[in-house]
C-alpha positions as CSV (number, residue, x, y, z in Angstrom):
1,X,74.4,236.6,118.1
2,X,73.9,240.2,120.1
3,X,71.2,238.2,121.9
4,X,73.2,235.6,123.2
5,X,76.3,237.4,123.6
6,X,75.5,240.9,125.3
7,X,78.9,241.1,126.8
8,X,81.0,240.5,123.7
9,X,81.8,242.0,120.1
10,X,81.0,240.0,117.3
11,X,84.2,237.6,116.6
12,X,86.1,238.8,113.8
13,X,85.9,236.5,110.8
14,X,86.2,232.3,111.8
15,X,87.2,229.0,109.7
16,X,83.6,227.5,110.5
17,X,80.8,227.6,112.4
18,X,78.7,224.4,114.3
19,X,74.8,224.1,115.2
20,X,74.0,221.4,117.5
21,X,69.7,220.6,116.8
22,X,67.4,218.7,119.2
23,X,65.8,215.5,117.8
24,X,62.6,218.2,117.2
25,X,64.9,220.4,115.0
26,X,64.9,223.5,117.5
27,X,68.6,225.0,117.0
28,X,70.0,224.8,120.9
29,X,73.9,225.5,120.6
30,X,76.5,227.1,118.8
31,X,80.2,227.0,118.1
32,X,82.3,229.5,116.2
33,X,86.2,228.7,115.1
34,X,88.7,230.3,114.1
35,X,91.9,231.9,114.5
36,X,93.7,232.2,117.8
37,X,93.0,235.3,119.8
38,X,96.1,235.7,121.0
39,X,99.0,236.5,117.8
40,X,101.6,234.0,119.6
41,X,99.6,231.2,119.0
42,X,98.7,232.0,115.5
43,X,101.0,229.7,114.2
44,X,99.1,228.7,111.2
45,X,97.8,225.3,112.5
46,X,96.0,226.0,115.4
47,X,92.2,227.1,115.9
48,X,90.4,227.9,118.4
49,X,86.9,228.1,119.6
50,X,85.8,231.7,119.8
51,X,82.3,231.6,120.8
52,X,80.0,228.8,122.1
53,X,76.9,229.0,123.3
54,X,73.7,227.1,124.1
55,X,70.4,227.2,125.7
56,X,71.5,225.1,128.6
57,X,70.8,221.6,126.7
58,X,72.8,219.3,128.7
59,X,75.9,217.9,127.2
60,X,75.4,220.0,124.4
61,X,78.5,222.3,124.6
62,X,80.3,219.3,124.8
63,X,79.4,217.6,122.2
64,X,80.1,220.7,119.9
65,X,83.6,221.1,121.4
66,X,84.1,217.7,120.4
67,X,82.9,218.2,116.6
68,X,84.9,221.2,116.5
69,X,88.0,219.0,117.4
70,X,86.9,216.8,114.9
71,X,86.3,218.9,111.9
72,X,89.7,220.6,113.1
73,X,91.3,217.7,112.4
74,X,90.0,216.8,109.1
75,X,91.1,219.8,107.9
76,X,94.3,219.3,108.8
């Protein structure tokens, strides 16, 4: 994580965490989600996407944004 994220601290704790592969296997993004940042919007039933990052992989933060929403919403 240090790698990819110089610039920021390690997120404190998250509700789940997403890889995105490439049809060889090679691991080329990430998502991390948790609780809101910011205490007003910690209502209880909101998460948000703390960290993403990928290796440039088009479309790929994308389509982990989009997972996150889903898996969001199947966990009500």
């Amino acid at each position: 994580m240090e790698v990819w994220h110089r610039h920021l601290g390690p997120p404190r704790g998250h509700k789940f965490s997403l890889g995105l592969r490439h049809a060889d296997g090679v691991l080329v993004a990430v998502a991390i989600a948790g609780r809101p940042v910011a205490r007003g919007l910690d209502d209880g039933c909101t998460l948000e996407v703390t960290r993403l990052a990928s290796d440039g992989t088009p479309n790929a933060c994308s389509r982990l944004l989009a997972a996150s929403w889903r898996a969001a919403k199947a966990l009500g």
